[in-house]
N, C-alpha and C positions, 0 to 999 in steps of 0.2 A: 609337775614334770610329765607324769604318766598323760595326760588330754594333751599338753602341748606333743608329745612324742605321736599321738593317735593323729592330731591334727596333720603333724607335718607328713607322715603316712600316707594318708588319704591324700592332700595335697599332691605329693608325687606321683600319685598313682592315679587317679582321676580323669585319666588322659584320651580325649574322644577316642571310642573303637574304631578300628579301623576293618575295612570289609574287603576291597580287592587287590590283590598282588599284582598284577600284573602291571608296565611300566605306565605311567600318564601320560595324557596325549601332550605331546609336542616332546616326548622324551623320547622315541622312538627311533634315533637316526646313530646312536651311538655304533663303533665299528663292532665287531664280530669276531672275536681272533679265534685261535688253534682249539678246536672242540675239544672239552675233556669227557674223557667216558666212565672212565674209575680211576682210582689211585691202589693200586698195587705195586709196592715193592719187594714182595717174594711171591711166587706162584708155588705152591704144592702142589701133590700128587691131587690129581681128580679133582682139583677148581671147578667147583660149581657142579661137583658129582661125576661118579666114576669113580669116587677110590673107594678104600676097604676091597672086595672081592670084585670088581668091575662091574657088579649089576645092575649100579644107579646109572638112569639112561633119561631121557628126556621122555619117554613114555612111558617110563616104570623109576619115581622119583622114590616112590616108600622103599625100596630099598635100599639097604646098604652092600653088607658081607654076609658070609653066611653063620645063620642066628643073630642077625642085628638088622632092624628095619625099622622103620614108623611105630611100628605096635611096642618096641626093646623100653620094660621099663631102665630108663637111663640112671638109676639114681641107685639100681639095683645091679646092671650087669653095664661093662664099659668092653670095647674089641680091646682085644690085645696086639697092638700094632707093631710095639717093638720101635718106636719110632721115637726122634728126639727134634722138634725142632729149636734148634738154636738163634736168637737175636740178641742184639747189643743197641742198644739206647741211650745215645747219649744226649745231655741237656745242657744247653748253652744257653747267653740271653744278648741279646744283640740292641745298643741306643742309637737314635731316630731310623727305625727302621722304615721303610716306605710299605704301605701293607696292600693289599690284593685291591683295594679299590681308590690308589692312589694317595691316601693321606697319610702324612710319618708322625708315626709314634714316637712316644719318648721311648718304651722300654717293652720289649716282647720276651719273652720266652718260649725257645722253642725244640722240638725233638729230630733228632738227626738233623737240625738247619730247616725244619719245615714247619710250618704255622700249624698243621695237622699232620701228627706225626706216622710213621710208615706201619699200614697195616699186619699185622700181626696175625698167619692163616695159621690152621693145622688143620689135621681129620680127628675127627672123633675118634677117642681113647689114644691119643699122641699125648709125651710131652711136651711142656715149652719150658724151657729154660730159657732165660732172659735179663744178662747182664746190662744194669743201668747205670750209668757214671753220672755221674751229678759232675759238671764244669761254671755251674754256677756262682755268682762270685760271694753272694753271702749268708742264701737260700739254701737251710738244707731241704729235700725231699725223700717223697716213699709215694711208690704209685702204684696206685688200685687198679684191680683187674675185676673191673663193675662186673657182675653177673654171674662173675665164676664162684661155682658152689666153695672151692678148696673142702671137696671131703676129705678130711683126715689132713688137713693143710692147713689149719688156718690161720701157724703162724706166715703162711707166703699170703696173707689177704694185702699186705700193703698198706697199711696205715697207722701212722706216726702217732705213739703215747698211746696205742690199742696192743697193736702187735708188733712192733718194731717203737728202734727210737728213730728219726730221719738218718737218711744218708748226709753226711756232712758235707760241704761244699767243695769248690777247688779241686775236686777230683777224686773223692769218695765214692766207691760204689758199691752194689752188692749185687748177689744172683741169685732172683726169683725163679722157683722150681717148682710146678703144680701140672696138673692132669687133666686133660680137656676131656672131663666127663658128662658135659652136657655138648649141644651145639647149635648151629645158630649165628647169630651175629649179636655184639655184643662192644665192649672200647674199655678204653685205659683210662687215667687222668692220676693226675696228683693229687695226694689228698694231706698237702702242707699249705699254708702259706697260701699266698694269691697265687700261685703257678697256675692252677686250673683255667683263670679266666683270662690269662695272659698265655698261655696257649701251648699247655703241657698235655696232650688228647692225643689219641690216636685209635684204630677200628681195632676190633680184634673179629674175625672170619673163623668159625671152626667148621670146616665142610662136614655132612651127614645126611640122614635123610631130608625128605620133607612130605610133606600133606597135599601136595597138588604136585603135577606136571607143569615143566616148562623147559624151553628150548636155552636160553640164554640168560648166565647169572652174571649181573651189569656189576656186582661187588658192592662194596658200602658205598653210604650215600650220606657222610653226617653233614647235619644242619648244626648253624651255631650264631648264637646272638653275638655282635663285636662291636666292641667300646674301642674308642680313640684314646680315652685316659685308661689309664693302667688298672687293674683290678684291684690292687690297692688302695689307692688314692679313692673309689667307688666305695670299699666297702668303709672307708673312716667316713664318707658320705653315711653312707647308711647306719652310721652310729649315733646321726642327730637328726634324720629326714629322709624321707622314702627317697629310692632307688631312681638312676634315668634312666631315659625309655633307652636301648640299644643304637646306636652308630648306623648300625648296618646289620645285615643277616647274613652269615657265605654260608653257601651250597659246596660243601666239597673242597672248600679252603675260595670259592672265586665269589667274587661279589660287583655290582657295578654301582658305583658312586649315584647316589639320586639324583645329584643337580650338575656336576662337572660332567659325568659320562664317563670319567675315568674306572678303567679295569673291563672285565668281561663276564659275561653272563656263564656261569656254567654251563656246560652241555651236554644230553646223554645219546647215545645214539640208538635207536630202536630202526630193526629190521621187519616189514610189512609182512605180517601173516605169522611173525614169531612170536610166542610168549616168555617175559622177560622178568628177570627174579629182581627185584630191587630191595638193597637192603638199606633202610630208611633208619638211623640214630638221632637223637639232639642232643648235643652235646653242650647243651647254652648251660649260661650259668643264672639265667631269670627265666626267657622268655618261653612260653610254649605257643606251639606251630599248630596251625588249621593247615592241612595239605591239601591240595585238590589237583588235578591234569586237567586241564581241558577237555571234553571231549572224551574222554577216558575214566572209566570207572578201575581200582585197585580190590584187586583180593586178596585179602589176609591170610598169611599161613603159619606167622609164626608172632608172638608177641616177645618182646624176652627174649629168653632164650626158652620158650615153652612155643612148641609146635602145637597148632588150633585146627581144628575142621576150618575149609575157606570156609571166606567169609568177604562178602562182598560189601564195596563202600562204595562211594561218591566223593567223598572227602574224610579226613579223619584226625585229632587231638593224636599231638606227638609231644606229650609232657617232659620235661626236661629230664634228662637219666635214661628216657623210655625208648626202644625199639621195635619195630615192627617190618617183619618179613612181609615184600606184597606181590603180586604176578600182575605184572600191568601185558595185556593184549593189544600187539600194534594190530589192530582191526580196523583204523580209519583212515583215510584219503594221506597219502604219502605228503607229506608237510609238515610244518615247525609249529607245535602248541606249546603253551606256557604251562610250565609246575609252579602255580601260584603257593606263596605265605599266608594266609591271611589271619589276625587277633582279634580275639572276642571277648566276654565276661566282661564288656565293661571296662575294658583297657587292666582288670586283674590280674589277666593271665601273660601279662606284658607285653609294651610297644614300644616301638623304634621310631626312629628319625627317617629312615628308609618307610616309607608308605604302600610302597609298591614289591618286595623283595618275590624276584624268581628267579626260574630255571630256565632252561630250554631244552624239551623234548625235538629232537629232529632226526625224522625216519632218511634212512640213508634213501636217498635221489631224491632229495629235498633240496633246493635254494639256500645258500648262505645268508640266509635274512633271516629277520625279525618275524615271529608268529603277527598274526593281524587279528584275529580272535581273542579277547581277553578273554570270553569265558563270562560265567555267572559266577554271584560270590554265591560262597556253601552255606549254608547253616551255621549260624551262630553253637559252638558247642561246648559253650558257657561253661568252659575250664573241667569238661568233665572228660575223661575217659572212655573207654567202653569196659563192659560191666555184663555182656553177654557172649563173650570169646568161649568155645568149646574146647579145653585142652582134646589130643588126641590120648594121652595116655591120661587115664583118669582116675580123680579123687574125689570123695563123695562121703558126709558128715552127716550126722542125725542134730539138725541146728535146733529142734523140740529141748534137747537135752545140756545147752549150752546152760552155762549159770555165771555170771559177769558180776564182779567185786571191785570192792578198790586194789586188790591183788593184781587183776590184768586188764585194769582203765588205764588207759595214758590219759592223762589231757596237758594240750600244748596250750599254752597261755602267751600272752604279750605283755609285759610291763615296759613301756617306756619303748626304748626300740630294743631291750632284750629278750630273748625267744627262751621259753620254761617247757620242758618237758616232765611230768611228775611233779613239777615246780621247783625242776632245777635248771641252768642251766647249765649244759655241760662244757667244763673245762679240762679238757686232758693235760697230763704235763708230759712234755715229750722226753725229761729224762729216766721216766720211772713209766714206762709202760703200762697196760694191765698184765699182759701175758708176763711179766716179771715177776707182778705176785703170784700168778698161778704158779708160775715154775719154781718161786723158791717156798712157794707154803704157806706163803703170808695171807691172811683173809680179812686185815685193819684194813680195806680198799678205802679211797678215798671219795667223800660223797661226789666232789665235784666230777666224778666219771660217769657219775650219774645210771648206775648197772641196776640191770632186773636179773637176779638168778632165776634161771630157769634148770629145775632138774628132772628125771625122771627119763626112761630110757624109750626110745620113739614112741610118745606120747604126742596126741594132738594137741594144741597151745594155743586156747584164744584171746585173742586181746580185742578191746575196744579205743579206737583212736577217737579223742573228745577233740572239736577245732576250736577251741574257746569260744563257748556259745552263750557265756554272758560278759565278753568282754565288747568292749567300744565299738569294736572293728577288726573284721575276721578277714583273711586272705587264704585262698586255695595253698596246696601244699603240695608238691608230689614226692610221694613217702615210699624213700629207697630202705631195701632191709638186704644188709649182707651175710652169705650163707646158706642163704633157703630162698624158695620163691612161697608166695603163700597165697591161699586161699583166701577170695574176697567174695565173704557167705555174703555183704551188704553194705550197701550205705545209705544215707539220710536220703530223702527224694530230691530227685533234680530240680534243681530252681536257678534262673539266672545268681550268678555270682554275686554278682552287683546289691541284689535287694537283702541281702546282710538277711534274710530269712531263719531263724533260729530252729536247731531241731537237736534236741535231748534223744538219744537212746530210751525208749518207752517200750517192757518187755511184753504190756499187753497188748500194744498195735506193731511193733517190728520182730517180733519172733516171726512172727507170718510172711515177714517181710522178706523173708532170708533164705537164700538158695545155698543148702548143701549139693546138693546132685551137680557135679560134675562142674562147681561155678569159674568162672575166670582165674585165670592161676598166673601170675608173674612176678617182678622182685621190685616193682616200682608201680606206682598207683596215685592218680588222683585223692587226697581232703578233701571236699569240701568246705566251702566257705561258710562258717558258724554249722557247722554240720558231722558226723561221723563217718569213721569207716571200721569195718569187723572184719577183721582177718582169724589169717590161722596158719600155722607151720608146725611141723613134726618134728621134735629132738631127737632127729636122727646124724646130728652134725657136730660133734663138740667142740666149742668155741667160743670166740667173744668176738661177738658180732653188733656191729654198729645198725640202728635204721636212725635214720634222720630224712628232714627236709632235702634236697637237691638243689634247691637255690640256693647259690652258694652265700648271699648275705644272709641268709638265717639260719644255716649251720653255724655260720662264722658267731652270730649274733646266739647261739647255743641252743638250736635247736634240733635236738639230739640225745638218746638214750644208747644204752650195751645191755643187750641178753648176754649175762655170761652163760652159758650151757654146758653145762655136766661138767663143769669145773678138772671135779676127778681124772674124770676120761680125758682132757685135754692136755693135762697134766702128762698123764700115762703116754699119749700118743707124740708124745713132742721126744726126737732122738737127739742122742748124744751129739751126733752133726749140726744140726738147727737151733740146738741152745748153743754150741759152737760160737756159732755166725751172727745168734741174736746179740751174743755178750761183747764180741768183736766189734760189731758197727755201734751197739750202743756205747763202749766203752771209745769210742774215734768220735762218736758225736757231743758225748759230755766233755771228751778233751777240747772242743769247741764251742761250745754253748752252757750257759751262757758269759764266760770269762773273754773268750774272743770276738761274741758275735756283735758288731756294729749295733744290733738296733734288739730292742725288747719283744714278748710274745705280748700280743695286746687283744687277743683275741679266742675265741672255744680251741683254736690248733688245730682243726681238722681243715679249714677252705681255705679260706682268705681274710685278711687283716693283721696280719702281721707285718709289723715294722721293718721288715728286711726288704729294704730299697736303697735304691740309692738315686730317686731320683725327688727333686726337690717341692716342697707341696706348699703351694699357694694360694690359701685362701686369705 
C-alpha cells in the first residue's frame, strides 16, 4: 500500500515545469473590461499611512504616532487608539455558480456573496471585533486570523477542536475579539471542512509603519489557485493519489479562461514617477507562485507581518500562507506590462491547467490593450523561500549553543497518502477542544491532538523540522506556526526540488551553517524537499498553537502538531466572558453534530475532507 500510495504521488505531481506567465501567442485578442485596482470594502483612518498622530507621509514612512515608528518593538509596546473596528461576516454557499473565468461550478462558498471575501483594515493597536454567522447549510465553521499573534488571546485564534468547537450551520454565529498588535498585511480563512479551498478567504490590512517610502498603497493583492471541482471532492482525491494541477490562478478574485477567453485579466493601476506599495498574499490551497513584472524590479519591506530592510528582487517565491509587502517604481515608458505566475521545482511546488496566469500592470495614459512584452522567464526558485530577509526590529541567538534532541525534532513522515508529524497524525475532535482541557484541568489529552508542551517563561525554543529524509519521496512544505513568527537560524542547502537530494541535520557541518544574527523572522517558511529547517520562537505567548503544512490536502491528510505553551498561564488568562461564549457555541455545536449532521468527519478537522456536502461524487 505504502509504494503503491508513493507511486500514485509522484505520478500526480510529475507535471512538466512550467516557465512563462504571460498569455500564448494566438491568445492575445481576448476583450479588456472595467480595470480593478484593489478591493476595498471599509477605508479607515490613514489608508496607506497618515493615521496614529499624522506623521506617516510618503517621505517619512517609519513613522507612525508619537513614541511609535519602525524601530517600536511591537510585541512589546502597542498605541493606544481607543479604537473599535467592527465587521460582520457572513457565510453562504451558492450551487452551479458561474465563477470569474466563466465556467459553473457545482458548489462555492463564499463571504459576504464574494469569492474573496471583504478586506478587513485597522491601525495598529485597534480593535477588531468581528461578528461571523455561519448560513451554511451543513458546514459548521471557525475562521482564522492567519498571522495574528492573539497575545493574551488565543482563545480568539479561530480554530475548530483547538480553540473553539465550530460555529454550527444554519445561522450560528459568534464574535471574534483580538488586538492588532502587529501590522502589515496579512487574511483570514476557515479552518473547517473544505471551506478554505471553496472560497472562505479574505485580506486582512493593519495600517502602521513601514521600512521604505512610497507615494501610493494599491491594497492587497491575493493570489489563489482555483479548482472547477469542489475542494472536497479533491481532497478524497488525495486520499488515494496526488493532487491536480489547479483550474486556473485569480489575481484578486479575476482570472481569464486559457482557451475560451472568457472573464478578465486583473488590473492594477500605476502612476508614472509614483512609488507604489503592493501588498502581495497566496492564499492557494497547493500551488506556490514565481512573481515577476515585466520590466520592473520589487522591493521588499515587509514579509509576514514582520517589516525587513528593502530588499530588492527581480522575481520572488510566494509560498502558500506567505506574504510579502513590496514598492514596485512606475519608472518605465507609460504602457501595460504583464505580472506574470510562473512554477518551478519540477512541477513540486504545483501546476495548473492555466499555463500562462497573469495580471496587468497599466500606468494611467496607457491604451486599453494587451501588454506586447512577455518579458523573460525568472529563475527557477525550486520551491525555496528567501532565507536572507533583515527584519528591522531585531533578534539574534548564540546558534554555538543550540543542543537538538528527540525532545525538539519533529520529523514529518509519509505513510501511504497519510502525513505523520512525530509519527502521528493529527486528528482533532471538534467536540472536546484542547482549550476545554486547559480550562477545566484535565491533562488525559488525547494523543491524536498530537501536542508538544512547551513550558518555561520567554525562553528561546528550538526545534528541528525533519522532511522525511529516508522515505520514498519527499515534497516541499510551507510551515505555518500560529502565535509566534520564528526564527529561521537554517536550512538544509539548496538543491533543485526535484532531485529528492537527501540531507540529515549533521551538528559537525551545520552548526556553522546557521545564522543567529539577526536571521529572517516570519510565521510561514518553506521545507525542503527530503531536507530540514531550524527554527525558533520565544514563550512569550500562552497557548495552544497549531504549525502545520499550508496545503490544505496534507493538513487534512494530518500533517500537523500543537505547542501547548504554558498551559498554566493560558488557563489563568482565559475571563469569565470567553469561557462564557467558548461553552455557549460549543454547547449549540454538539447540539448538532454529530446526531443531526448529514455527513461524518473523515478527515485531521483542521482543512478539508470532510463529508459535509451535498453535492454528489462520481467516480
Amino acid at each position: 500500500m505504502k509504494f503503491f500510495g508513493i507511486a500514485a504521488l509522484v505520478a500526480g505531481l510529475l507535471a512538466p515545469s512550467l516557465v512563462l506567465g504571460a498569455p500564448a501567442p494566438g491568445n492575445e485578442g481576448g476583450s479588456l473590461l472595467t480595470p480593478v485596482e484593489k478591493r476595498q470594502d471599509f477605508q479607515a483612518e490613514g489608508y496607506g499611512g497618515g493615521g496614529g498622530g499624522g506623521c506617516n507621509s510618503p517621505t517619512n514612512r517609519q513613522c507612525w504616532s508619537p513614541g511609535f515608528n519602525i524601530n517600536t518593538d511591537y510585541e512589546l509596546g502597542t498605541p493606544n487608539t481607543g479604537k473599535t473596528r467592527r465587521y460582520t461576516l457572513t457565510l453562504t454557499e451558492t450551487d452551479n455558480w458561474t465563477g470569474p473565468d466563466g465556467v459553473k461550478k457545482d458548489k462555492v462558498m463564499m463571504v459576504n456573496n464574494k469569492i474573496i471575501g471583504p478586506t478587513l483594515q485597522a491601525d495598529w493597536g485597534d480593535y477588531l471585533e468581528i461578528t461571523v454567522i455561519n448560513r451554511l447549510k451543513s458546514n459548521g465553521t471557525s475562521i482564522h486570523w492567519h498571522g495574528m499573534h492573539q497575545r493574551n488571546s488565543n482563545i480568539q485564534d479561530g480554530v475548530n477542536g483547538v480553540t473553539e468547537c465550530p460555529i454550527p450551520p444554519n445561522g450560528g454565529s459568534k464574535v471574534y475579539r483580538f488586538r492588532a498588535t502587529q501590522y502589515g498585511t496579512s487574511w483570514y480563512h476557515s479552518h473547517f471542512s473544505a471551506q478554505y479551498g471553496n472560497g472562505i478567504v479574505g485580506p486582512i490590512l493593519i495600517n502602521g509603519p513601514a521600512s521604505a517610502n512610497y507615494d501610493v498603497d494599491l491594497g492587497p493583492f491575493p493570489l489563489t489557485d482555483y479548482y472547477y471541482d469542489t475542494a472536497d471532492r479533491i481532497v478524497l482525491l488525495t486520499q488515494r493519489a496526488g493532487p491536480p494541477p489547479s483550474s486556473n490562478v485569480l489575481f484578486n478574485g479575476f482570472a481569464k479562461h486559457p482557451t475560451t477567453g472568457a472573464g478578465q485579466y486583473a488590473t492594477v493601476s500605476l502612476t508614472k514617477g509614483k512609488k507604489h506599495r503592493l501588498r502581495l498574499i497566496n492564499t492557494s490551497v497547493e500551488n506556490h507562485f514565481q512573481l515577476s513584472l515585466v520590466n520592473h524590479s520589487m522591493t521588499i519591506i515587509s514579509a509576514d507581518l514582520v517589516p525587513v530592510q528593502p530588499y530588492k528582487v527581480d522575481s520572488l517565491l510566494l509560498g502558500v500562507g506567505q506574504r510579502y509587502d513590496v514598492i514596485i517604481d512606475a519608472n518605465q515608458a507609460v504602457g501595460n506590462y504583464w505580472f506574470n505566475v510562473t512554477f518551478g521545482g519540477g512541477g513540486l511546488c504545483g501546476t495548473s491547467d492555466n499555463l500562462y496566469p497573469a495580471a496587468i500592470f497599466r500606468y494611467k495614459g496607457a491604451p486599453n490593450a494587451l501588454p506586447t512584452n512577455k518579458g523573460v522567464a525568472p529563475p527557477d526558485h525550486q520551491c525555496l523561500d528567501l532565507n536572507d530577509l533583515k527584519p528591522v526590529l531585531q533578534r539574534s541567538l548564540n546558534t554555538n549553543s543550540i543542543a537538538l534532541n528527540t525532545g525538539n525534532t519533529i520529523p514529518i513522515t509519509l505513510d501511504g497518502f497519510v502525513w505523520r508529524v512525530n509519527g502521528t497524525a493529527i486528528n482533532i475532535n471538534w467536540n472536546k477542544p484542547v482549550l476545554e482541557y486547559v480550562m477545566t484541568g484535565n491533562t488525559n489529552y488525547s494523543q491524536s491532538d498530537n501536542l508538544v508542551k512547551v513550558d518555561g517563561v520567554n525562553q528561546w525554543k528550538y526545534w528541528l523540522i525533519e522532511n522525511d529524509p529516508d522515505g520514498a519521496f519527499s515534497l516541499p512544505h510551507p510551515i505555518h506556526l500560529h502565535g509566534h513568527d520564528f526564527l529561521i537560524l537554517g536550512r538544509s542547502p539548496d538543491v533543485p526540488a526535484a532531485s529528492q537530494t537527501r540531507y540529515v541535520f549533521d551538528p559537525a557541518v551545520d552548526v556553522a551553517r546557521l545564522n543567529g544574527n539577526n536571521p529572517t523572522r516570519r510565521d510561514t517558511a518553506m521545507l525542503p524537499a527530503k531536507g530540514w529547517l531550524l527554527i525558533a520562537f520565544r514563550t512569550d505567548n500562552p497557548g495552544s498553537w497549531l504549525m502545520h503544512c499550508h496545503i490544505a490536502w496534507h493538513v487534512s491528510g494530518g500533517l500537523s502538531n500543537q505547542f501547548l505553551e504554558r498551559a498554566q498561564d493560558l488557563k489563568n488568562s482565559i475571563s469569565p466572558a470567553d469561557k462564557k461564549a467558548f461553552n455557549d457555541n460549543c454547547d449549540a455545536w454538539r447540539a448538532y453534530f454529530p446526531d443531526n449532521a448529514p455527513f461524518p468527519k473523515d478527515d485531521s478537522g483542521l482543512r478539508s475532507g470532510v463529508k459535509a456536502r451535498e453535492v454528489k461524487m462520481d467516480w
